[in-house]
GUVEX-25616 format. One record per residue: residue in one letter; residue number from 0; x, y, z of N, C-alpha, C in turn. Coordinates in nm, 4 decimals. Each point is the difference from the previous one (the first is absolute). Layout:
<atoms>
- A,NUM,X,Y,Z,X,Y,Z,X,Y,Z
...
</atoms>
This chain:
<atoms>
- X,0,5.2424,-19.5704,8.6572,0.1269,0.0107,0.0727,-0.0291,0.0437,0.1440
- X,1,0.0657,-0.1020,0.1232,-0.0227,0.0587,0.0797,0.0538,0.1291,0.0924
- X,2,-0.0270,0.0063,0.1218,0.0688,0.1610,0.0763,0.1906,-0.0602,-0.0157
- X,3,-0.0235,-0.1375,0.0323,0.1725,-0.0042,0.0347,0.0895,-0.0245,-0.1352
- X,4,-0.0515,-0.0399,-0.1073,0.0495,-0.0066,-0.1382,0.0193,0.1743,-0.0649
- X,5,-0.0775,0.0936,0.0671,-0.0064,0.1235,-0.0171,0.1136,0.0745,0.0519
- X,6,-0.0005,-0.0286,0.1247,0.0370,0.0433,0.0700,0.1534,-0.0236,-0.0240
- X,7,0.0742,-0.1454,-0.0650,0.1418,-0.0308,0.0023,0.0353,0.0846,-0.0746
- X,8,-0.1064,-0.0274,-0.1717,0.0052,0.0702,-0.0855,0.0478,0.1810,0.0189
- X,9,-0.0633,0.0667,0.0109,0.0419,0.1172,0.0753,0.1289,0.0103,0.0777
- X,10,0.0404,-0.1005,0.1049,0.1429,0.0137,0.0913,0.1047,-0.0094,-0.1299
- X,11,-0.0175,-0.1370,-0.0484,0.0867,0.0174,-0.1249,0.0792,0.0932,-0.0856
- X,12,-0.0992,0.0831,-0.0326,0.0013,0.1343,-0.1064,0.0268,0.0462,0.1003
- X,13,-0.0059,0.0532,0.0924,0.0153,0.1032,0.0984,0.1932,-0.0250,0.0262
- X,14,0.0135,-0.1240,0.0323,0.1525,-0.0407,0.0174,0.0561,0.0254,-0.1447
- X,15,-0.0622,-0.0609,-0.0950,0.0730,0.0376,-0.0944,0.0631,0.1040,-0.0679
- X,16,-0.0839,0.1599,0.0595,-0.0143,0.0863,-0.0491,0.1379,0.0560,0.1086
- X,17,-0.0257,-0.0027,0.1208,0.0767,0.0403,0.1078,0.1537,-0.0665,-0.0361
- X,18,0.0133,-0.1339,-0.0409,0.1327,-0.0223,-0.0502,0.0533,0.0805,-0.1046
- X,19,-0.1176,-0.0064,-0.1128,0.0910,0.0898,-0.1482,0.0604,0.1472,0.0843
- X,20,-0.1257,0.0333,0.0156,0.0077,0.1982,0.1094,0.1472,-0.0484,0.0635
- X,21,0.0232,-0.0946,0.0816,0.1147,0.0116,0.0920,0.1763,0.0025,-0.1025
- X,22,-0.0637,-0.1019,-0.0781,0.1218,-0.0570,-0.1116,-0.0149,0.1536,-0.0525
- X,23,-0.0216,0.0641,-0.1127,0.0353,0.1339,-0.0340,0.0489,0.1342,0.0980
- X,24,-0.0921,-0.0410,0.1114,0.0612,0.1276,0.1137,0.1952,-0.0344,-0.0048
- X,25,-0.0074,-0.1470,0.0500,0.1261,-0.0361,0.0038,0.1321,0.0503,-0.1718
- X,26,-0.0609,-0.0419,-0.0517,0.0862,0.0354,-0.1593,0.0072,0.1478,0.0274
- X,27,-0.0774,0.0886,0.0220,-0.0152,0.1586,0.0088,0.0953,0.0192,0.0661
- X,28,-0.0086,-0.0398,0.1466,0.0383,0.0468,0.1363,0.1574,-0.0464,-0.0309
- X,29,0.0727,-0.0978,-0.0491,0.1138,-0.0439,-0.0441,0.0152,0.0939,-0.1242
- X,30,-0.0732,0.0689,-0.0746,0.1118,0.0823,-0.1198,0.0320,0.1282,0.0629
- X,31,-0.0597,0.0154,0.1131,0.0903,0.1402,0.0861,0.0727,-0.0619,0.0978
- X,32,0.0424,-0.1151,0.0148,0.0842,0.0015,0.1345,0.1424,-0.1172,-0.0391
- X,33,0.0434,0.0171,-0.1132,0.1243,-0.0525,-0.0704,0.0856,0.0647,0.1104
- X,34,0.1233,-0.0730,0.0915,0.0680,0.0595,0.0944,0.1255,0.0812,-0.0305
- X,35,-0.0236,0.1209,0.0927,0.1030,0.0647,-0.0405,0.1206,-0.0164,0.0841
- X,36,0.1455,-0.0468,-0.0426,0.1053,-0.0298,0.0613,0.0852,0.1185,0.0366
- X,37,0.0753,-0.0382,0.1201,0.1095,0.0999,0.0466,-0.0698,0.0943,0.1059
- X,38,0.1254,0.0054,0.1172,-0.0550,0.0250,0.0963,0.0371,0.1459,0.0084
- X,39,-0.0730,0.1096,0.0991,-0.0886,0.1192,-0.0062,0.0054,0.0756,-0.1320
- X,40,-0.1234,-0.0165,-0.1120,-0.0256,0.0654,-0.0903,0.1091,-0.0094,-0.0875
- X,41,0.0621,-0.1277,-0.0615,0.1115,0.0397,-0.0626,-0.0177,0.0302,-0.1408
- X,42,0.0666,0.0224,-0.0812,-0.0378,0.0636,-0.1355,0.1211,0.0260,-0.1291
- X,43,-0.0246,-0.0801,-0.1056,0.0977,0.0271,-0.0652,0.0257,0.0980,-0.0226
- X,44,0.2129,0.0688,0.0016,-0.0092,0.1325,-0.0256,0.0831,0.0789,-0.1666
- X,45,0.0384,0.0489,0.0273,0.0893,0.0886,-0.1355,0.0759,-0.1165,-0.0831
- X,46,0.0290,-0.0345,-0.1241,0.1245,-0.0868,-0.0568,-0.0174,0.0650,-0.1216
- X,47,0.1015,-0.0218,-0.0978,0.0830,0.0581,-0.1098,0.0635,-0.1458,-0.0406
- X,48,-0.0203,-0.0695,-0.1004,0.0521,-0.1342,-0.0948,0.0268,0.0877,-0.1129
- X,49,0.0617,-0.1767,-0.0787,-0.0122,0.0627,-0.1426,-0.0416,-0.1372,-0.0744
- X,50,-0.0795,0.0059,-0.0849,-0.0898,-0.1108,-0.0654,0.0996,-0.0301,-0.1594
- X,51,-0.0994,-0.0705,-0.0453,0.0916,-0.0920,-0.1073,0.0019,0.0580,-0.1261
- X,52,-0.0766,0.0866,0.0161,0.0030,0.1354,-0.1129,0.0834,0.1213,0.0241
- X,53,0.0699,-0.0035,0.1158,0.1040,0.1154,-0.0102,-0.0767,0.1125,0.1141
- X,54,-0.0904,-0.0447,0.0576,-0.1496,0.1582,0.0264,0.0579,-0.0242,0.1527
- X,55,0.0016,0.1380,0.0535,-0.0135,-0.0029,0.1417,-0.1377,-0.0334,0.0380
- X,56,-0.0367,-0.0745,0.0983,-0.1319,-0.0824,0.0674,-0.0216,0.1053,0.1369
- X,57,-0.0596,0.0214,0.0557,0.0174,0.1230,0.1274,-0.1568,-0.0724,0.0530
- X,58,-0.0383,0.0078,0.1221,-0.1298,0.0001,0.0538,-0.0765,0.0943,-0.0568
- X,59,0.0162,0.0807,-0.0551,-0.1127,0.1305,-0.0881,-0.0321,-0.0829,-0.0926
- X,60,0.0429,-0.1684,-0.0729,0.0221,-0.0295,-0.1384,-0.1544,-0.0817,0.0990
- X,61,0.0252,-0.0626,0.0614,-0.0894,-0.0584,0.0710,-0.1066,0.0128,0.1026
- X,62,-0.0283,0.1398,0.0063,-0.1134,0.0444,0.0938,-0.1132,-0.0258,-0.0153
- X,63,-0.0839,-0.0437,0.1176,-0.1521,-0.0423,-0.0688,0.0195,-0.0910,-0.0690
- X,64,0.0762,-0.1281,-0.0167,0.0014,-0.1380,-0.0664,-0.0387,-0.1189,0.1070
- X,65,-0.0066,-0.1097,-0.0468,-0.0321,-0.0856,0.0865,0.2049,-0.0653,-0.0759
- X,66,0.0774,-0.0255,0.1039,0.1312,-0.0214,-0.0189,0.0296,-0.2052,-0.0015
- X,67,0.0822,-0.0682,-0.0205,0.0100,-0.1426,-0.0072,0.1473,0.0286,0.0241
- X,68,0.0977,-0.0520,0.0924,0.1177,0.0091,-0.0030,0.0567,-0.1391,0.0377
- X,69,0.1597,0.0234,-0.0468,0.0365,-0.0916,0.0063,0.1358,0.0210,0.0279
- X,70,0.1157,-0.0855,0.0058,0.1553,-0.0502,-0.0444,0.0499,-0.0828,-0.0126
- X,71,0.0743,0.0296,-0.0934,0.0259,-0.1097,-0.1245,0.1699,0.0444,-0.0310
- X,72,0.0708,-0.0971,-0.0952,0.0611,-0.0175,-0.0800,0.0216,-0.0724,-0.1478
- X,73,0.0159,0.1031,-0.0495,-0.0002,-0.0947,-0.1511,0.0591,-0.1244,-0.0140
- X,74,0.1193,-0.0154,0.0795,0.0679,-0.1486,-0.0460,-0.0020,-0.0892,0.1257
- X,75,-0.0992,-0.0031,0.0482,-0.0391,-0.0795,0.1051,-0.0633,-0.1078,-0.0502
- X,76,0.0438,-0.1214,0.0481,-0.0513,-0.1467,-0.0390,-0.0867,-0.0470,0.0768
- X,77,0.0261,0.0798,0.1321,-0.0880,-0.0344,0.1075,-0.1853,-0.0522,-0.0145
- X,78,-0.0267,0.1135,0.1173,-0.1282,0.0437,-0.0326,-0.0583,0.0981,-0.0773
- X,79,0.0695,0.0868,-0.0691,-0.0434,0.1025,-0.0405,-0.0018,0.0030,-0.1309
- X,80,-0.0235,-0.1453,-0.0914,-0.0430,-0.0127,-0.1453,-0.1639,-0.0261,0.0494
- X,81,-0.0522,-0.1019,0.0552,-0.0865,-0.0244,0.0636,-0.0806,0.1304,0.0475
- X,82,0.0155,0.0538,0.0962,-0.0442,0.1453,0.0531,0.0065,0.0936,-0.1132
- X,83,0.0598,0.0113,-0.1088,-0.0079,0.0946,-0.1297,-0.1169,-0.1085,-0.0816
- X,84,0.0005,-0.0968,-0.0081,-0.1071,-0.0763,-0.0779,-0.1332,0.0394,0.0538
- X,85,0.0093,0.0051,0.1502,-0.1245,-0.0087,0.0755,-0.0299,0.1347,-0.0010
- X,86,0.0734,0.1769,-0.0263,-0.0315,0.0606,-0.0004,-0.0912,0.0635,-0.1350
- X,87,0.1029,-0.0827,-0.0846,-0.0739,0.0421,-0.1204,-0.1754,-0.0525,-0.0149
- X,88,0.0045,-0.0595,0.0484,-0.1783,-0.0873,0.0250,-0.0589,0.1120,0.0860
- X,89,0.0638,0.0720,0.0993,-0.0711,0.1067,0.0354,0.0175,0.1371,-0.1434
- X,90,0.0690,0.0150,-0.0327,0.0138,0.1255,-0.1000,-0.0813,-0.0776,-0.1272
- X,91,-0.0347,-0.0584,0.0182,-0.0822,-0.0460,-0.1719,-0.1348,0.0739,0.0459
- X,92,-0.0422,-0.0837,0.1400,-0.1617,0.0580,0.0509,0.0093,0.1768,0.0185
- X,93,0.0994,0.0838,-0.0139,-0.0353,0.1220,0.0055,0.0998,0.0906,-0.0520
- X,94,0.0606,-0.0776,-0.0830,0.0478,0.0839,-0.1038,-0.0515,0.0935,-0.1048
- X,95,-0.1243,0.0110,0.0373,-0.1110,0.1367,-0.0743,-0.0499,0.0466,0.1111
- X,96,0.0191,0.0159,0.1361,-0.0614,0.0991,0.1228,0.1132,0.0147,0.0064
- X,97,-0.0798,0.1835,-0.0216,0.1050,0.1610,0.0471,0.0121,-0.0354,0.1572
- X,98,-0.0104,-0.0588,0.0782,-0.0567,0.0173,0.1311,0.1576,-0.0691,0.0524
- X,99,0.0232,-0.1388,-0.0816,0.1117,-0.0624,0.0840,0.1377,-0.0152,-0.1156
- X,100,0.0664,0.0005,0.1220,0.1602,0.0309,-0.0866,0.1057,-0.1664,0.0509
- X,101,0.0663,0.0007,-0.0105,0.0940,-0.1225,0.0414,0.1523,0.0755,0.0225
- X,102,0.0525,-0.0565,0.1479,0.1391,0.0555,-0.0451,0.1098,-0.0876,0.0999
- X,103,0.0664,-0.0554,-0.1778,0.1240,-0.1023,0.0534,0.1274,0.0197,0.0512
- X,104,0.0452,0.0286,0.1104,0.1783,0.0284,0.0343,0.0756,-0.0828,-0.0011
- X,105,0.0831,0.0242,-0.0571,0.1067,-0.0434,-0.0046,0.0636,-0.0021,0.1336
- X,106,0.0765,-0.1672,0.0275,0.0652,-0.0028,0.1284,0.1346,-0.0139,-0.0518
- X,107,0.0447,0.0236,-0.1366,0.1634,-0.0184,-0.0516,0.0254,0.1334,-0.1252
- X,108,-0.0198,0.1025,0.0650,0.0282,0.1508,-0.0527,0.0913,0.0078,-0.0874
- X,109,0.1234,-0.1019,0.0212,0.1699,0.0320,-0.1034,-0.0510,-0.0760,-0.0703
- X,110,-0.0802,-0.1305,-0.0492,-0.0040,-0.1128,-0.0938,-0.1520,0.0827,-0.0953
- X,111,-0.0720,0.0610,0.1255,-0.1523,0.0261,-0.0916,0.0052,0.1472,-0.0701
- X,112,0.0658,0.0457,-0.0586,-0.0098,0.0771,-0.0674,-0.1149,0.0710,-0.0862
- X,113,0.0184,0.0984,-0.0489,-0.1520,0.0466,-0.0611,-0.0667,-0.1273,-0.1191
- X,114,0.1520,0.0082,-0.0648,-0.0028,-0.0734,-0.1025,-0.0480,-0.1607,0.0102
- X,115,0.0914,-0.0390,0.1155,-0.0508,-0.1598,0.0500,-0.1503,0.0321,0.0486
- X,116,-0.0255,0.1035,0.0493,-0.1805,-0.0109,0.0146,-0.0496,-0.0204,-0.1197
- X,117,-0.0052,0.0481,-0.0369,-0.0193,0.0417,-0.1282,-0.0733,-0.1093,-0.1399
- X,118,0.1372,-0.1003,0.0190,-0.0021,-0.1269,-0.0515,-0.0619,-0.1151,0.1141
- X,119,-0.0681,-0.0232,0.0952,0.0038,-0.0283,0.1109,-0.1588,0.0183,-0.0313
- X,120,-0.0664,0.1236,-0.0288,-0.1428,0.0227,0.0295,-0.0471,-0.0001,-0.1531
- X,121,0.0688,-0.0066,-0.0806,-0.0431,-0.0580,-0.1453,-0.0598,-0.1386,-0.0499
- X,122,0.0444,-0.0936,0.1424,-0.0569,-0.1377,-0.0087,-0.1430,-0.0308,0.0630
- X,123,-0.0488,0.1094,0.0844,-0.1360,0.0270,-0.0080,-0.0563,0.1103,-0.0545
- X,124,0.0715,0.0458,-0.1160,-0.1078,0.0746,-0.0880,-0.0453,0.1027,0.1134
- X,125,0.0956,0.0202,0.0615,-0.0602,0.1018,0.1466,-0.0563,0.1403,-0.0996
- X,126,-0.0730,0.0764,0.0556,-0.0165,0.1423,-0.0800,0.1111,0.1024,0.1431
- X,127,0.0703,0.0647,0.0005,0.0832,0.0823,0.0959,-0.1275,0.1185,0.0455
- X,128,-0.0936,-0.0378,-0.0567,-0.0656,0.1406,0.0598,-0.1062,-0.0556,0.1322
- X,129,0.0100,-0.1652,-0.0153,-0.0924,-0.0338,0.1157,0.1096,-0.1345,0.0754
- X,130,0.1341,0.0119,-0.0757,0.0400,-0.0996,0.1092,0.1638,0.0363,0.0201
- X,131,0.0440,0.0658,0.0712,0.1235,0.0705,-0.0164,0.0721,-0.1007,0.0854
- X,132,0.1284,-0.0227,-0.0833,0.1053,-0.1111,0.0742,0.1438,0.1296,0.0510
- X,133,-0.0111,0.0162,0.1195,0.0515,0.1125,0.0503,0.2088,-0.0423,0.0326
- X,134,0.0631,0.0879,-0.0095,0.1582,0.0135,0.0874,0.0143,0.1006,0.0184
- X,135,0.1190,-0.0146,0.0814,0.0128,0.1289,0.0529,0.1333,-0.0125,0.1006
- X,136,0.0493,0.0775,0.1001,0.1058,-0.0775,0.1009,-0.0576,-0.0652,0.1186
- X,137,0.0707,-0.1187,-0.0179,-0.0324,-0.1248,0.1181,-0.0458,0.0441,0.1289
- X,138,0.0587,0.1235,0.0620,-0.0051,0.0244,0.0887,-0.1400,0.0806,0.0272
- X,139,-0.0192,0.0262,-0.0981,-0.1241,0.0720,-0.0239,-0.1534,-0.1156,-0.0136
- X,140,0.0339,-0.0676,-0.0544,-0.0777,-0.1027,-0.0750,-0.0618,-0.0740,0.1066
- X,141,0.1317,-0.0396,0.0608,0.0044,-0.0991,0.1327,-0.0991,0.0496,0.1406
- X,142,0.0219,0.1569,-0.0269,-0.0439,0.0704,0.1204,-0.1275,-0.0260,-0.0018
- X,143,-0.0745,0.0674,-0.1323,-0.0874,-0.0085,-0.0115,-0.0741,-0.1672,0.0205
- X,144,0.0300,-0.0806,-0.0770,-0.0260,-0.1484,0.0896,-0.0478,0.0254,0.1124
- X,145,0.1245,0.0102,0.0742,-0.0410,-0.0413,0.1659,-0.0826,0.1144,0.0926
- X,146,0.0258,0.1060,-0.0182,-0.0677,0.1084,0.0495,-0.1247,0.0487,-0.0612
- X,147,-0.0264,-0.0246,-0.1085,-0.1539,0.0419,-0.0646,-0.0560,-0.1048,-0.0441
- X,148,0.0280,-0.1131,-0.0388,-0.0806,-0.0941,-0.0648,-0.0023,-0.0875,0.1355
- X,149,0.1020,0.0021,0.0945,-0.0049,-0.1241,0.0588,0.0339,-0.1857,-0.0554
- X,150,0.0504,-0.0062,-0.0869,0.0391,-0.1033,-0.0591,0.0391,-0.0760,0.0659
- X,151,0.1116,0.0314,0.1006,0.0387,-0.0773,0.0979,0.0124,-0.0264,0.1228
- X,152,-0.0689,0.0787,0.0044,-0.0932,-0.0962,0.1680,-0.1526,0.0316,0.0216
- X,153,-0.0670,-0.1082,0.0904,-0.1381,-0.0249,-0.0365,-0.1196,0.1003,0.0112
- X,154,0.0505,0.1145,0.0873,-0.0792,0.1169,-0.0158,0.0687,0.1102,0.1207
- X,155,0.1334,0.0708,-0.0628,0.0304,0.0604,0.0907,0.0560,0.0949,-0.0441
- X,156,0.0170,0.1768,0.0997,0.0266,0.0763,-0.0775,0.1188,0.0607,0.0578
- X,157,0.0541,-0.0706,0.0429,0.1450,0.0231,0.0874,0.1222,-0.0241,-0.1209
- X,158,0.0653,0.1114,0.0330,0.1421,0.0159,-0.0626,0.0850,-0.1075,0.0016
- X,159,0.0374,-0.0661,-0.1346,0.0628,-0.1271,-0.0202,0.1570,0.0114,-0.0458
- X,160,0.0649,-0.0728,0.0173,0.1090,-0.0098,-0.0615,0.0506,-0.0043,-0.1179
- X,161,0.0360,0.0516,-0.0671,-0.0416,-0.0677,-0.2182,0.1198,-0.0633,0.0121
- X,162,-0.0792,-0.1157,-0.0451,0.0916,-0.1422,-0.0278,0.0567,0.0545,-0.1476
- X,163,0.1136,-0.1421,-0.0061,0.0711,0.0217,-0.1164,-0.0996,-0.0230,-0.1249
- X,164,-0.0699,-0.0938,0.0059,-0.0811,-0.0566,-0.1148,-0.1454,-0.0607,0.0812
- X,165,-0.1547,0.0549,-0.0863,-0.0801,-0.0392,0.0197,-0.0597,-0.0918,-0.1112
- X,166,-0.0755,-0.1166,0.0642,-0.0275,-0.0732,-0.1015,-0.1644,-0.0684,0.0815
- X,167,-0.1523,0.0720,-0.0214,-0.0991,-0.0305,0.0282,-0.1161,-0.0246,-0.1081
- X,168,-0.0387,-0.1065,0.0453,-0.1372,-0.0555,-0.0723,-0.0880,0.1267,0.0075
- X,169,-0.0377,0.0979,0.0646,-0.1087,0.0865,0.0391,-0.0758,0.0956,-0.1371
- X,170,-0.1164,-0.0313,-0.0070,-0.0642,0.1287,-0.0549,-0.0201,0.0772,0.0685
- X,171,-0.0181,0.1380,0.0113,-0.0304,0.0728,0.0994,-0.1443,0.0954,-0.0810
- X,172,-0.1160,0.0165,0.0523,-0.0867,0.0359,-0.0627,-0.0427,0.1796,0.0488
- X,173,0.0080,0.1268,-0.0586,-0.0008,0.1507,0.0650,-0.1310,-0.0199,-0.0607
- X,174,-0.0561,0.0853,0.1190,-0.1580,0.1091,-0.0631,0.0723,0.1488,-0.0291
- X,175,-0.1020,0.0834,-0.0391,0.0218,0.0691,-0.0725,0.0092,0.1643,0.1302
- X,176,-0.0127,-0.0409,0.1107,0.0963,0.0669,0.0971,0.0845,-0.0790,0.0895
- X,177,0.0631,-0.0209,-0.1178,0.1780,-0.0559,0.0354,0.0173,-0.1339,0.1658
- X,178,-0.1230,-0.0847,-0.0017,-0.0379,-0.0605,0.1086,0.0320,-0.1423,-0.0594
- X,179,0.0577,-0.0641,0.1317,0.0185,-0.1489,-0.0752,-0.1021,-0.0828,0.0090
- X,180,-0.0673,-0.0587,-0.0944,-0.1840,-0.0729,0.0434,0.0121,-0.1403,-0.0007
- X,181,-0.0826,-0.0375,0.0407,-0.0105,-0.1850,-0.0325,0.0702,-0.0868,0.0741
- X,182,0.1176,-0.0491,-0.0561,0.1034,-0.0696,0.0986,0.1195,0.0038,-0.0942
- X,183,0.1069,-0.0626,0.0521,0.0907,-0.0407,-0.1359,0.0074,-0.1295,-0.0500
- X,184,-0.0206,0.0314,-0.1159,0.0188,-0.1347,-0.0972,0.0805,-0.0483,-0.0371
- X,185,-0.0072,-0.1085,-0.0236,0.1209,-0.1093,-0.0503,-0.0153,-0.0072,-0.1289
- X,186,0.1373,0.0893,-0.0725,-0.0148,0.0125,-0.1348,-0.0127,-0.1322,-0.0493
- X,187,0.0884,-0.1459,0.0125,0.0160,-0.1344,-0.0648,-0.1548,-0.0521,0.0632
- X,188,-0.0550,0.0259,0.0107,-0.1139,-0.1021,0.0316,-0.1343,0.0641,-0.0502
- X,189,-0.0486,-0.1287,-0.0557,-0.1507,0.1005,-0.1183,-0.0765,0.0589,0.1207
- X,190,-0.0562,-0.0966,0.0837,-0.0987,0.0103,0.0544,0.0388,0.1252,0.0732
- X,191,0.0694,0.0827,0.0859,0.0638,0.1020,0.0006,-0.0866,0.1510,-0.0938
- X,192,0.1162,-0.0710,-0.1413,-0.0221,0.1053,-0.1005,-0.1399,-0.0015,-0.0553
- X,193,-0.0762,-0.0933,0.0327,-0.1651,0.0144,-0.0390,-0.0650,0.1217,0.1028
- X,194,0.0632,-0.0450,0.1070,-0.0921,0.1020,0.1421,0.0680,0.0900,-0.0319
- X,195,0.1496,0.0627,-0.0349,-0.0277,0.1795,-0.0351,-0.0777,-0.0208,-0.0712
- X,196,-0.0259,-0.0218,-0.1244,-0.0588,0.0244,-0.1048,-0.1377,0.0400,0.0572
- X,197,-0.0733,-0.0900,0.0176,-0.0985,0.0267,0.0919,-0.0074,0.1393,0.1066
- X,198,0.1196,0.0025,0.0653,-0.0377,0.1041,0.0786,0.0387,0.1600,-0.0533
- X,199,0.0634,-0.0175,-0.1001,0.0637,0.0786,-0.0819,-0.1674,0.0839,-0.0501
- X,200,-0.0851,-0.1197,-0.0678,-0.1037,0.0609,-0.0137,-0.1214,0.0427,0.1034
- X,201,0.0220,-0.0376,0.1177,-0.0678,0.0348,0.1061,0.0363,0.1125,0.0343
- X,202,0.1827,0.0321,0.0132,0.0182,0.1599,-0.0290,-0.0412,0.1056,-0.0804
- X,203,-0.0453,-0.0286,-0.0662,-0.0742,0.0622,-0.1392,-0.0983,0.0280,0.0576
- X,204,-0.0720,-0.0837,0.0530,-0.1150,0.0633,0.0804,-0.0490,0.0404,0.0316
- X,205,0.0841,-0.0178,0.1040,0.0099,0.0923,0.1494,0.0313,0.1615,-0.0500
- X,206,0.0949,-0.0103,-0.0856,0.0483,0.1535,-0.0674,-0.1349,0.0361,-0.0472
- X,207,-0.0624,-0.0471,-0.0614,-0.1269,0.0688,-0.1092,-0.1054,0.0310,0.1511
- X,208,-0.0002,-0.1232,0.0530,-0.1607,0.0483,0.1067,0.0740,0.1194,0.0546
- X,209,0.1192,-0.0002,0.0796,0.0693,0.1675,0.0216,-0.0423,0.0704,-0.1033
- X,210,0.0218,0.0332,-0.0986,-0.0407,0.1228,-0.0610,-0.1297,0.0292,-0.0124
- X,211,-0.1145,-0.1327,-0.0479,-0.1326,0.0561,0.0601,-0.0357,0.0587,0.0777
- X,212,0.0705,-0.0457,0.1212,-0.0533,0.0406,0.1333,0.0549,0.1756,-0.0061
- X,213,0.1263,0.0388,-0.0472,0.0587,0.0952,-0.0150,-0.1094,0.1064,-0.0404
- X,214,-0.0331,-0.0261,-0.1378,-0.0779,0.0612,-0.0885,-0.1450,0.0235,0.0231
- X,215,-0.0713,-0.0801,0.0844,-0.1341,0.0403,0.0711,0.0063,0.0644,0.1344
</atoms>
């Protein structure tokens, strides 16, 4: 073999090696930098629901979770059989991690009752301890929407008007200090609900390499 058959040989492996090295830096360097939405430091704050079991829900119920939110109505023909289909495909993949919770609001408080939750989250075999279908008063419900989740508008943390009735495709995805991560998703669309999923577990992550790092 000669110097220049040697010599490619070697560049080769050398590129090859420098691509894999670059491709993993990249996968790494992306499971800490899922984006965090809302402008200066915003942060989900205090709420009080009531779930389909009768239980007051409070942010203490949910501290230190990785959160999946949503709103919904039970007798919606709309989008939101679809977006409950598509959520449940997320609650199947982690419906045994303590880590993540799911939580559905209600955007029709007088029609969704405990009871209509109730019957409502029985058609996915939901467990209430990892996927709480929440009511409460509209005005309350609603607030929360627009002022902490941001549901309805594309990333802003300015005081909104509460409309009479909200009706959004959005997942909204919390880390586990109350931060909105990733982007928002389009509950009706898989490809969407594949990338939380995905990033859902990239949050996982990111949470665990934090506590290593914590702990050494």
């Amino acid at each position: 073999m000669n110097n220049t058959a040697k010599f490619l040989i070697v560049f080769f492996i050398i590129l090859i090696v420098g691509f894999l090295t670059y491709f993993k830096y990249q996968q790494d360097h992306h499971l800490h930098n899922l984006q965090v939405l809302g402008e200066g430091g915003h942060v989900v704050g205090a709420f009080s629901f009531t779930d389909q079991d009768g239980k007051t829900i409070t942010e203490k119920d949910v501290d230190g979770k990785i959160r999946i939110v949503e709103y919904f109505f039970t007798t919606c023909k709309g989008i939101c059989p679809k977006m409950n289909e598509n959520m449940a495909k997320v609650y199947q993949v982690f419906k045994n991690d303590a880590d993540v919770v799911i939580l559905s609001h209600t955007v029709d408080p007088e029609t969704d009752t405990v009871a209509q939750l109730k019957r409502y989250s029985q058609k996915f075999e939901a467990n209430p301890s990892k996927w709480h279908f929440l009511t409460g008063k509209k005005e309350d419900l609603y607030r929360k929407a627009i002022e902490d989740y941001l549901v309805t508008a594309a990333d802003s943390t300015q005081k909104k008007i509460i409309p009479s009735f909200i009706h959004t495709e959005r997942f909204v995805l919390i880390d586990k200090y109350n931060r909105i991560r990733g982007r928002f998703y389009d509950g009706t669309n898989e490809g969407d609900v594949q990338q939380l999923i995905g990033d859902i577990k990239e949050l996982k992550k990111e949470t665990a390499d934090a506590g290593m790092q914590t702990s050494n």
